[in-house]
C-alpha positions in Angstrom: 69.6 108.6 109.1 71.9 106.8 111.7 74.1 109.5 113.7 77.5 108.7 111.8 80.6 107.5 113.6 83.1 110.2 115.0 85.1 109.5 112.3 82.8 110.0 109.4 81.7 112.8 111.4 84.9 114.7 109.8 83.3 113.7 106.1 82.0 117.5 105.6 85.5 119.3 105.9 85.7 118.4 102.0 82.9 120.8 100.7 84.7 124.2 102.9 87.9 123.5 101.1 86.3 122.4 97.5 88.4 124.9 95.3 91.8 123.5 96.9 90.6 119.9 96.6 90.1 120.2 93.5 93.5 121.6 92.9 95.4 119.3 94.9 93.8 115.9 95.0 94.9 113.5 91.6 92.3 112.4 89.0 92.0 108.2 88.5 93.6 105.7 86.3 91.7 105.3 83.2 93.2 102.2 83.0 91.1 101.4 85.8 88.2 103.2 85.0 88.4 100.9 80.9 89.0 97.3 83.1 85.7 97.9 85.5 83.7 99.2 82.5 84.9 96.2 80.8 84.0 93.9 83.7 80.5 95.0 84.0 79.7 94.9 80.2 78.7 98.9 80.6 77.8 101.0 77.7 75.8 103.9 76.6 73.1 102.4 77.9 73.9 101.5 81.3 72.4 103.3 84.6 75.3 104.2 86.3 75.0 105.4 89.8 78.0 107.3 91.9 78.5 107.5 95.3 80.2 110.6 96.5 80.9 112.3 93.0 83.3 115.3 94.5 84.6 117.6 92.1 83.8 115.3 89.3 86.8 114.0 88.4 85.9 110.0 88.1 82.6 111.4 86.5 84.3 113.5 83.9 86.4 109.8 83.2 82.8 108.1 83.1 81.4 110.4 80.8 84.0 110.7 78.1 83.1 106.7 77.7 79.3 107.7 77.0 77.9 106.3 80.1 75.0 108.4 81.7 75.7 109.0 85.1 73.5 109.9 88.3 76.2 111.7 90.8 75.4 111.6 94.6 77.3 114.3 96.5 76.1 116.3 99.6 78.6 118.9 99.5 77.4 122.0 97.4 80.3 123.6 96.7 82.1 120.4 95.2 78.9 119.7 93.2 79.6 123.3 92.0 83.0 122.4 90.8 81.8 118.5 89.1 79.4 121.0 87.4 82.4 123.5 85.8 83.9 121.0 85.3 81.6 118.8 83.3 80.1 121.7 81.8 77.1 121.6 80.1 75.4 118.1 79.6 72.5 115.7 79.5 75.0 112.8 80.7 75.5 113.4 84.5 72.7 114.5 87.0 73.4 115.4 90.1 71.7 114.9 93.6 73.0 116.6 96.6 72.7 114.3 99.1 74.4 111.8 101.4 74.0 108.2 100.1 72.2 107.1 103.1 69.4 109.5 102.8 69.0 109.7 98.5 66.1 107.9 97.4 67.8 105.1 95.1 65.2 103.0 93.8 66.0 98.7 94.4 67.3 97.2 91.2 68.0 100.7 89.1 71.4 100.4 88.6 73.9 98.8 85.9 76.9 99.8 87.9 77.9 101.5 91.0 80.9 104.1 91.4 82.6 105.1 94.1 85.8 106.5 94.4 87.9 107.5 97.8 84.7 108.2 99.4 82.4 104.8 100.0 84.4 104.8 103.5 82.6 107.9 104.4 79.2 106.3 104.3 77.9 104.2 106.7 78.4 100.2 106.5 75.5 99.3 108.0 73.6 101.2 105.5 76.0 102.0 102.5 76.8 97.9 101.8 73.0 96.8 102.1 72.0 100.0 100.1 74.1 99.5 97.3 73.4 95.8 96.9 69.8 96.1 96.9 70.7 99.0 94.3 72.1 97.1 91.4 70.1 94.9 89.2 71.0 91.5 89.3 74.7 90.4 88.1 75.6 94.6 88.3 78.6 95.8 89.6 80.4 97.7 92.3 83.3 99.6 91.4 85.5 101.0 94.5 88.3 103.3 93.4 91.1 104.6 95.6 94.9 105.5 95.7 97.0 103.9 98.5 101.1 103.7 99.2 102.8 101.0 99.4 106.3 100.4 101.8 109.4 101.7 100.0 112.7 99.8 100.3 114.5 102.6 100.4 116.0 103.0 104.1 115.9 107.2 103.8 111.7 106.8 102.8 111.1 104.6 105.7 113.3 107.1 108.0 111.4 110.3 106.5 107.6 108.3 106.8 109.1 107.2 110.9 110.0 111.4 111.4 106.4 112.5 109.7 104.6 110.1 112.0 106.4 111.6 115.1 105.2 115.0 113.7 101.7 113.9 113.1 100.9 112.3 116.5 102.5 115.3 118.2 99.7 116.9 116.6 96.7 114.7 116.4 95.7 112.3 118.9 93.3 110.6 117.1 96.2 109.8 114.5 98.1 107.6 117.1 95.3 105.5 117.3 94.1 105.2 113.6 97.1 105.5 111.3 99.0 102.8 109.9 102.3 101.7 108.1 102.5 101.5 104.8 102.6 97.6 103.7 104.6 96.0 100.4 102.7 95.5 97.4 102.4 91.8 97.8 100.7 92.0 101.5 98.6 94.3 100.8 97.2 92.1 97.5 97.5 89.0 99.9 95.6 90.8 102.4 92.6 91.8 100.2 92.4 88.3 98.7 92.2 86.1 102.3 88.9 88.7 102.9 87.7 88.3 99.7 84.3 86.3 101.3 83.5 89.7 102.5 83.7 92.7 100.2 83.6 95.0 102.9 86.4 93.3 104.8 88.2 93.2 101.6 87.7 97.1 101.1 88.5 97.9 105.0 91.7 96.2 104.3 92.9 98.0 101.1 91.5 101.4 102.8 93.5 101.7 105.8 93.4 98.3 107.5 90.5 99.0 109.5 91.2 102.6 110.4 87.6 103.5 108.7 85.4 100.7 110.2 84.2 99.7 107.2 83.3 95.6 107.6 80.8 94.5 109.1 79.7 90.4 109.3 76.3 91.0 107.6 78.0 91.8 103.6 79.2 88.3 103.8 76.9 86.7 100.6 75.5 90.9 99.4 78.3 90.0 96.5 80.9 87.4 95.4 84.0 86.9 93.1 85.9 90.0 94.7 88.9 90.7 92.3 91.6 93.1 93.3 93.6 95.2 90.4 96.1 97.7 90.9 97.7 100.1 88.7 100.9 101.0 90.4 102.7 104.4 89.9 106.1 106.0 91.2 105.4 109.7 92.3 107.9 112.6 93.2 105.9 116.0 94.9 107.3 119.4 96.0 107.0 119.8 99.6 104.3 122.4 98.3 102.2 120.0 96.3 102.5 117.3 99.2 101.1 119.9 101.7 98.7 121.5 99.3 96.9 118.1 99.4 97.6 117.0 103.2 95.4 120.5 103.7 92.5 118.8 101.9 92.7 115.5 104.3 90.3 114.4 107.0 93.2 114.0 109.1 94.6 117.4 108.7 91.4 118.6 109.9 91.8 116.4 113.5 94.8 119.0 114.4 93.5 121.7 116.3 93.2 125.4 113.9 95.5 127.1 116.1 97.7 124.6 115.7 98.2 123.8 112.3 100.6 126.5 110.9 103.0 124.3 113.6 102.2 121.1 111.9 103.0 122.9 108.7 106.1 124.5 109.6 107.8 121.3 111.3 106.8 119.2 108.0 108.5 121.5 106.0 111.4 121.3 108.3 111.1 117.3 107.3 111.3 118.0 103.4 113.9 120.5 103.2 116.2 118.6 103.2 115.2 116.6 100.4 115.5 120.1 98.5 111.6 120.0 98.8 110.6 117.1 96.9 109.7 113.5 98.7 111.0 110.4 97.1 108.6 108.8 95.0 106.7 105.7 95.6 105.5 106.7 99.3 102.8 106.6 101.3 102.6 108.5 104.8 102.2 111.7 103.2 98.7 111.4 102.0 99.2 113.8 99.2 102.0 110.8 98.0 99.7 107.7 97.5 101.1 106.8 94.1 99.1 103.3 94.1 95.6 102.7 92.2 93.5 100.0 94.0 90.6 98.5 92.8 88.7 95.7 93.9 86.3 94.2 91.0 83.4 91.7 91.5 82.0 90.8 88.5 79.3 88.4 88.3 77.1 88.1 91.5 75.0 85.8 92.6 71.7 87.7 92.5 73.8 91.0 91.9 77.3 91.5 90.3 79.9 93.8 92.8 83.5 95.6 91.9 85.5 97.2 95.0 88.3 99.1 93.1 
């Protein structure tokens, strides 16, 4: 495999702090999870293949429905927790492994699921891979939570303060991190890139923080549909940081230096009498949106980016 980029370098952090992932990080919508089952037709008898399965938590979703799933993870320690948390059953098998270097056999696959963690493979093998992994008409499902701009002139003040904080601590934040957008643009955005699925996913991501698109997914799949399920969210300073901790970002700030970082962002929330207003987004832990791009019928394959 492809040496990955420096940023997807940081894509192992998540398996050394597995047990406070799990803990920290929200599940998905299964309102979501009903519309792309929906879209692709899926059933008991499906082939459903996902990409980067965690802790499980979009599997255990998957399951519940009766689909039988084949979970791609290389982290062992998350694997361990998808597996307690699954329990025991025939309906998931999993394959420790990076996407890029699993042996997924061309055409075996109803459906494709991926959720917050296609960005950590590589585009110029993850979009190709996938397509050639679907039979024809199948669908890719993206899953992810996002924030959107908040009107309120304290949020934007608080999400101006945290940004201060985080550059102070992380170069490679003032170069990557972006603004929270209004609902609207961030829809409006995803639709003019819509030819491209994986300028389309970029977009809704981070606006091209993860170098996802690349020119040669242009025709891989067609009819990309964007659905959100929007969500207003108030966290304790605790539960913000709890799940900040779990972030590749956190992870750029030198080890010596993050009980700093920590200590100055609860400086920031105090104030609030430790909770952050809902409906934000600089805090990663506060991403209260649900994005999902769908593509449903494909030319010779079918593709949903959630």
């Amino acid at each position: 495999m492809a040496e990955p980029t420096a940023l997807r370098k940081l894509r192992g952090v998540f398996d050394g702090v597995a047990e406070a992932y799990d803990a920290a990080r929200s599940g998905y919508p299964q309102e979501l999870v009903d519309a792309a089952i929906a879209t692709g037709r899926l059933d008991g008898g499906s082939a459903i293949l996902e990409i980067g399965s965690g802790t499980g938590k979009l599997t255990e979703l998957l399951v519940a429905r009766g689909l039988r799933v084949h979970a791609v993870e290389p982290g062992a320690n998350l694997t361990d927790a998808a597996r307690r948390r699954l329990g025991e059953t025939d309906a998931v098998t999993f394959e420790q492994s990076t996407f890029e270097d699993a042996e997924i056999a061309d055409g075996a696959y109803d459906a494709i699921f991926s959720a917050t963690a296609f960005h950590w493979v590589e585009p110029e093998i993850g979009w190709a891979k996938a397509a050639r992994a679907l039979v024809p008409g199948g669908l890719l499902a993206l899953l992810t939570h996002i924030g959107l701009e908040d009107e309120d002139e304290r949020s934007a003040a608080i999400e101006r303060e945290f940004m201060e904080i985080l550059l102070t601590y992380s170069a490679e934040a003032a170069t990557d991190w972006n603004m929270p957008l209004p609902f609207a643009a961030v829809i409006a955005g995803a639709q003019e890139r819509s030819a491209n699925v994986s300028l389309a996913w970029d977009w809704i991501m981070s606006r091209g923080r993860h170098r996802m698109a690349i020119p040669e997914a242009v025709g891989m799949f067609e009819d990309v549909q964007v659905r959100a399920e929007v969500r207003h969210v108030e966290q304790s300073a605790d539960e913000v940081l709890a799940q900040w901790r779990t972030t590749s970002l956190y992870f750029t700030i030198e080890e010596s230096r993050r009980a700093a970082f920590d200590e100055e962002f609860r400086s920031l929330i105090d104030p609030l009498r430790g909770h952050l207003p809902a409906r934000r987004r600089g805090l990663p832990a506060d991403c209260a949106e649900h994005f999902h791009l769908t593509r449903p019928r494909a030319r010779p394959r079918r593709a949903t980016v959630w």
